[in-house]
N, C-alpha and C positions, 0 to 999 in steps of 0.2 A: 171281448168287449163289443156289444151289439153287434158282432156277426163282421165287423170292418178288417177284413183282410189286413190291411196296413194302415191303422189308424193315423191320419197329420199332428204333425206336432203340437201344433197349436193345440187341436183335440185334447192328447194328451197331458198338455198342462192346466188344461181348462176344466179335466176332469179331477187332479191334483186338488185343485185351488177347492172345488165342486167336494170332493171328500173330505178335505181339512177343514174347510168350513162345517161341514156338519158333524166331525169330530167333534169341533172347538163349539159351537153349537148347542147340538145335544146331548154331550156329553156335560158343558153346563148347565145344561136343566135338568140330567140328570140326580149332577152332585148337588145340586141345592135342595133338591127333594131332598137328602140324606141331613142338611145342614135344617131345614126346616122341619122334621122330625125328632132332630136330637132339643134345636129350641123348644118345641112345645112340649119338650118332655123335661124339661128344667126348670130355672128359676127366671127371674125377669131379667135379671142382671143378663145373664149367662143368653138369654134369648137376644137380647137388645144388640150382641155382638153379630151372633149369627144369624138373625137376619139381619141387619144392616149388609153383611159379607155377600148377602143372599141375592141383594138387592143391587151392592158392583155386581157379582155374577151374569146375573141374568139381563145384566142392562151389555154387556157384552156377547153374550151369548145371543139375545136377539140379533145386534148388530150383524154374528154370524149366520144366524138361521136367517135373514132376510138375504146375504153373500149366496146363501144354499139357492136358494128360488132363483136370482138372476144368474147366478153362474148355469143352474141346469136350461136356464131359456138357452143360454151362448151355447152348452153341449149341443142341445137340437141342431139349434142355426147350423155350428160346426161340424155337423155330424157329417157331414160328405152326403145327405139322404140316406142316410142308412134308418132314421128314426124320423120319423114326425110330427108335429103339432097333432094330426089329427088319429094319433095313436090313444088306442084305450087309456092303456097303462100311465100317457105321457096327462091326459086330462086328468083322468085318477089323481096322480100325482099333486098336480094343482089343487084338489079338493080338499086331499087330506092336507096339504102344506096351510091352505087358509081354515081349515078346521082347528089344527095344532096350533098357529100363532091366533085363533082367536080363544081358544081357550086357555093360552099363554096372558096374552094381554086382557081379557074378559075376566078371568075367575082368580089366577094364579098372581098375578103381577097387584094386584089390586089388594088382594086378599094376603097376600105378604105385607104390605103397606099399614093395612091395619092394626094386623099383629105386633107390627113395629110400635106402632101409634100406642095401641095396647098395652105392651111390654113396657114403656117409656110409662104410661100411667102409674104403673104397679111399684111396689116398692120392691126393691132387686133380688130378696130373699124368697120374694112370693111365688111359690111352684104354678108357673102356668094354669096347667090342668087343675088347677083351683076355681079359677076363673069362669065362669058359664059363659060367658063373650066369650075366650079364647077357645074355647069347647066347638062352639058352632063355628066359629070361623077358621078351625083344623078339620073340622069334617069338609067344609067348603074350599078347602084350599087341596085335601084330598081327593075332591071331586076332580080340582080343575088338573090335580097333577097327575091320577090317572089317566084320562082323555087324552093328555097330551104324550104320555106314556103309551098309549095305548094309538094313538096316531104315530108315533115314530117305528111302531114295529110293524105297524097297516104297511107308511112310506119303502121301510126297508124292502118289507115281502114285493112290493109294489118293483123297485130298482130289481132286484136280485131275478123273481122271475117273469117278469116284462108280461103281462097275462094281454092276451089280443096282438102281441107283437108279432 
């Protein structure tokens, strides 16, 4: 754990709390990608549930992915100087976290919203992907949900091997 011979307790839990949070996190933005490809592959009906679900989700999952960022400022502070503000990896970290929550809240959050909106127009039998709106607004919502896919395994490689540390 960053090289700390006997890491404080405090540390310790502060890294707990720092884990669980981006468990709880990105592990919900991941299963909503799974919930918003099963809706756009169905009917209206059947959409209107999962995204709505999609949309508790990710309104918790933020609440965590935002836990994730201040609890890692407290790891630094805590760190005993073993890690610093002015570490590659710990800047890095910051970049992708405001890349991931803007492409969270920017394309993905927005772009689920629609869909809802959408789904609720249609009559509940009607297969999504009939739709030419819901067509472009699943490729855009694919956009947003690789990028942020694709930032959470930048952040991981980022944690795992400290690069500049």
């Amino acid at each position: 754990m960053l090289g700390m011979a006997d890491p404080s307790t405090i540390y310790q839990i502060v890294l707990l709390l720092h884990v669980a949070a981006a468990i709880v996190g990105f592990g919900g933005l991941i299963a909503h990608s799974s919930y918003n490809a099963k809706a756009f592959g169905g009917n209206a009906g059947d959409a209107r549930v999962l995204l709505s679900t999609t949309q508790l989700v990710t309104k918790f999952a933020h609440y965590a992915i935002y836990g994730v960022f201040l609890l890692g400022i407290v790891l630094v502070a805590v760190s005993e100087d073993e890690v610093g503000f002015d570490e590659a990896w710990i800047s890095a970290s910051f970049v992708v976290w405001f890349l991931l929550v803007g492409a969270a809240h920017g394309l993905v959050k927005p772009t689920v919203g629609k869909l809802l909106t959408k789904a609720n127009e249609l009559d509940a039998e009607t297969k999504m992907t009939n739709d030419p709106d819901v067509v472009a607004l699943a490729k855009k919502l694919a956009l947003g949900e690789g990028i942020v896919q694709l930032m959470l395994v930048v952040a991981l490689a980022l944690m795992i091997w400290q690069p500049g540390a």
